[in-house]
Backbone bond lengths (Angstrom), bond angles and torsions (degrees), N, CA, C in turn:
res aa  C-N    CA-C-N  psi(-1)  N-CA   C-N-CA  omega(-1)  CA-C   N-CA-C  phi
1 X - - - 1.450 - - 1.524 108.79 -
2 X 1.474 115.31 139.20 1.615 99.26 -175.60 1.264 119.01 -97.30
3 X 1.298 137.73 145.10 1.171 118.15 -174.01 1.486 149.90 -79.72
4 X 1.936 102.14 11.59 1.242 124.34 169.82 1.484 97.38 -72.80
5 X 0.970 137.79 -48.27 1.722 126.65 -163.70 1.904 93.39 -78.85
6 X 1.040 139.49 -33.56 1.554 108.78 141.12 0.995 168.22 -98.11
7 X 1.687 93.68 9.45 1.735 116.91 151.91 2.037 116.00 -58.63
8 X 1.132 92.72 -10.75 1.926 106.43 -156.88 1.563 92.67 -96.05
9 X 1.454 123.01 -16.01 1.321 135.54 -174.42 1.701 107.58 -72.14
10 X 1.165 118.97 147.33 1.743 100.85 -168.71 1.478 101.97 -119.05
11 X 1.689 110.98 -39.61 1.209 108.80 175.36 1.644 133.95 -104.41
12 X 1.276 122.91 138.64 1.325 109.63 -125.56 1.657 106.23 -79.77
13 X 1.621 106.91 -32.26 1.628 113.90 157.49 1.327 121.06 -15.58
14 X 1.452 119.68 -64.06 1.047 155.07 174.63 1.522 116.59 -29.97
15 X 1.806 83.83 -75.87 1.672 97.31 179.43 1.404 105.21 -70.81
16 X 1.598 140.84 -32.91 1.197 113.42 173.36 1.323 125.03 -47.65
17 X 1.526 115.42 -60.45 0.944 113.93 173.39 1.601 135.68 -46.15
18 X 1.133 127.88 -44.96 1.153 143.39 145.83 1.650 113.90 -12.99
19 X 1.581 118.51 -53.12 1.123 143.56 -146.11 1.737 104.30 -96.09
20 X 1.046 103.31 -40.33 1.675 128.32 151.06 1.230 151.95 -78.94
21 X 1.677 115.38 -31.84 1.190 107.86 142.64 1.084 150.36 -109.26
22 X 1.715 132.81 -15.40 1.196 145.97 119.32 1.705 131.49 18.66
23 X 1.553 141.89 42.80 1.429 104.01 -152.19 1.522 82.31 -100.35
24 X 1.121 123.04 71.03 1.870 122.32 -173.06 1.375 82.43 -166.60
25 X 1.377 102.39 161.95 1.266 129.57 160.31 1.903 129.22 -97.49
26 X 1.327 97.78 8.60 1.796 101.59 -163.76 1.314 94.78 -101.39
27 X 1.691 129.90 64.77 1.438 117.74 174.61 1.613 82.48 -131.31
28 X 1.358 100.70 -168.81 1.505 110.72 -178.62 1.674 113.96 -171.78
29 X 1.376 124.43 106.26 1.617 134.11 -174.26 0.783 104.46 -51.45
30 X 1.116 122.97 133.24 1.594 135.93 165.53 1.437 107.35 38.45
31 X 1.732 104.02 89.22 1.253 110.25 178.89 1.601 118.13 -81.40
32 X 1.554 121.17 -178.11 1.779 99.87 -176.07 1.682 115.80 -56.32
33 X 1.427 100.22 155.07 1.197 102.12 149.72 1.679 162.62 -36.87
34 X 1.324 115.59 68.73 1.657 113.93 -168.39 1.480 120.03 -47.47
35 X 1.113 113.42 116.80 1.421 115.31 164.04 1.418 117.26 -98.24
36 X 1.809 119.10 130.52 0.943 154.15 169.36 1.897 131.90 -121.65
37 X 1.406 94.65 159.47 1.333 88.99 -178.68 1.685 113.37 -66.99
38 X 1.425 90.02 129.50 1.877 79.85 160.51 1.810 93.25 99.17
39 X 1.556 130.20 16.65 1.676 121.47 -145.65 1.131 134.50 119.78
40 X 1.256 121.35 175.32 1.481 120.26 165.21 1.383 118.73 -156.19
41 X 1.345 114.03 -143.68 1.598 106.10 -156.48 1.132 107.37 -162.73
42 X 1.333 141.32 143.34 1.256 146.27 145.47 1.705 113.35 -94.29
43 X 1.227 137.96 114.62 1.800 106.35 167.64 1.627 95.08 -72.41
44 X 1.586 95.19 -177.46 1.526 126.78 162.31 1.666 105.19 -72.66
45 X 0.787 134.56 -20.30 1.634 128.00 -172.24 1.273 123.12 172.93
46 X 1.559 143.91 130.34 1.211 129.19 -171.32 1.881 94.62 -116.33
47 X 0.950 80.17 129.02 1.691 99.99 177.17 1.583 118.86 -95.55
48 X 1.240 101.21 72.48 2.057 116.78 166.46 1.707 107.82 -26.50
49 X 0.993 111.12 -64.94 1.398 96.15 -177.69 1.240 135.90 -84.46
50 X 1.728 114.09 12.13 1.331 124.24 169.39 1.646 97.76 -101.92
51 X 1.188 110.06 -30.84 1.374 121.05 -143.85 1.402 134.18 9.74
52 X 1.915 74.29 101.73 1.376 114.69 -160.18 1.673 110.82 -145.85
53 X 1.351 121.58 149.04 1.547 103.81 163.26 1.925 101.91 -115.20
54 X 1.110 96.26 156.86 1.342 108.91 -161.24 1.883 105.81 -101.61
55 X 0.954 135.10 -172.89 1.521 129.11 165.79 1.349 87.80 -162.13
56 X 1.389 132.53 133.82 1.503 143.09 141.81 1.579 122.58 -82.39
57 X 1.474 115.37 98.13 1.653 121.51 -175.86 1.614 95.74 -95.11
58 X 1.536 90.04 143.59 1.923 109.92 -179.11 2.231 88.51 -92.23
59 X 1.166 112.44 -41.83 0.946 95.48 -169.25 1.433 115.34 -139.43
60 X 1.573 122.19 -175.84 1.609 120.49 169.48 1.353 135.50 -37.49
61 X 1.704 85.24 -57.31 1.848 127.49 173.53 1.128 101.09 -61.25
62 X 1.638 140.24 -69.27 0.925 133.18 -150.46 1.860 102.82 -72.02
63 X 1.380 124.12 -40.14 1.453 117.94 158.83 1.294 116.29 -45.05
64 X 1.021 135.31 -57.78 1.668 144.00 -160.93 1.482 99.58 -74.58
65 X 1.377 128.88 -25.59 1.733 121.74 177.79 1.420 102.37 -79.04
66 X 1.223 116.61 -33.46 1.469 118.67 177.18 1.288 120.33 -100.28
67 X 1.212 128.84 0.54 1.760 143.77 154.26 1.578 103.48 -5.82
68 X 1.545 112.66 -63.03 1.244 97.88 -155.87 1.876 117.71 -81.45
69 X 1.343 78.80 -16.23 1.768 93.24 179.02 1.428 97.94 -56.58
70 X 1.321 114.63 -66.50 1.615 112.99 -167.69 1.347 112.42 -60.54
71 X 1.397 127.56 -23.48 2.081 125.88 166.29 1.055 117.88 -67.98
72 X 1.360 112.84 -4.03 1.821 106.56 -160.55 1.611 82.71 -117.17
73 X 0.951 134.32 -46.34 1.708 142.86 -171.04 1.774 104.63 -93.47
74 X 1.233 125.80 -1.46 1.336 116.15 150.74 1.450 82.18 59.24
75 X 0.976 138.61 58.03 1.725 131.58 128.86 1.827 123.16 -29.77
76 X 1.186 121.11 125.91 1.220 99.87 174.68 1.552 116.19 -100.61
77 X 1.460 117.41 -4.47 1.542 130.52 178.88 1.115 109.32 -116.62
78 X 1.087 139.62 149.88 1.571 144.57 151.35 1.724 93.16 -149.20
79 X 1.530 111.62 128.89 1.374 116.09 -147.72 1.881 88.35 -134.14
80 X 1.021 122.71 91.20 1.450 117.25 168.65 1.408 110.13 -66.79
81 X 1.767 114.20 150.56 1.201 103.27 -155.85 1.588 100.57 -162.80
């Protein structure tokens, strides 16, 4: 993995994770924006070779405010951290 695509990372949650689970290069930070009814979405990372998008939560709360985003968009990660 090179380490410009996690020097480019801003928050540090993020980049740990990034830094740890990753051993490929086919993911991508903050992929575009999903638009949905009712909002939209950014994930934390879309993972090409799982193909999957990922979300990194700091906390309980901060999952549960965004609960519904991730049911309606079928997240396949939500990674407390």
């Amino acid at each position: 993995m090179t380490n410009d695509k996690l020097s480019s990372i801003q928050n540090k949650r993020e980049r740990h994770f990034a830094s740890i689970f990753f051993e490929h290069d086919e993911w991508t930070h903050h992929p575009s924006t999903i638009m949905f009814e009712g909002g939209r979405y950014t994930a934390d990372f879309y993972d090409a070779k799982r193909e999957g998008y990922i979300e990194v939560v700091g906390t309980r709360q901060a999952f549960a405010a965004n609960r519904y985003k991730y049911l309606y968009l079928d997240v396949n990660h939500a990674v407390r951290l």
